[in-house]
C-alpha positions, 0 to 999 in steps of 0.5 A: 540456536540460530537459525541460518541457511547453514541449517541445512549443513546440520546434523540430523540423526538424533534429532526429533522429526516430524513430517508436516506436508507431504505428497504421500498421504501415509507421510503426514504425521509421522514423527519420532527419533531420525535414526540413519539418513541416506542420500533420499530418505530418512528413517524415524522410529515411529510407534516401535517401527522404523520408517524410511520417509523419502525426503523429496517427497516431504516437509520436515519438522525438526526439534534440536537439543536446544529446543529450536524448531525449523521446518525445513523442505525435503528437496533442500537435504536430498544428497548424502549428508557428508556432501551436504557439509561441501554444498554452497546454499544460496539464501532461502529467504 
């Protein structure tokens, strides 16, 4: 997979995460399965739980099918995912 801007516009349910900074302590560290994403959070199965991880508040760390790995800040995914798809980015780098 290529990496681009449109990273952002991707699917994320399904996919490894791992939050790598985060404001909240408790966050770093947690990783496993994205099971439903809403407007400000992310919930990963953890340890056989399911954790509601607030996406402004976080660094994500995503593994795709593919085997890429991108890190990406929470605050670029706040907002429901299909209104994500419409969102024009602006380069990141």
């Amino acid at each position: 997979m290529k990496v681009t801007t449109d990273i952002i516009r991707d699917e994320f349910i399904g996919t490894e995460g791992r939050v790598a900074e985060s404001r909240h302590e408790d966050y770093v560290g947690i990783s496993g399965e994205v099971v439903d994403e809403t407007k400000n959070t992310f919930t990963i199965t953890h340890g056989g739980k399911q954790k509601s991880i607030l996406k402004e508040a976080a660094v994500f760390r995503f593994k795709f099918s593919d085997g890429t790995i991108v890190e990406i800040d929470g605050k670029l995914l706040v907002g429901r995912p299909e209104d994500r798809l419409k969102k024009s980015i602006k380069r990141l780098w």
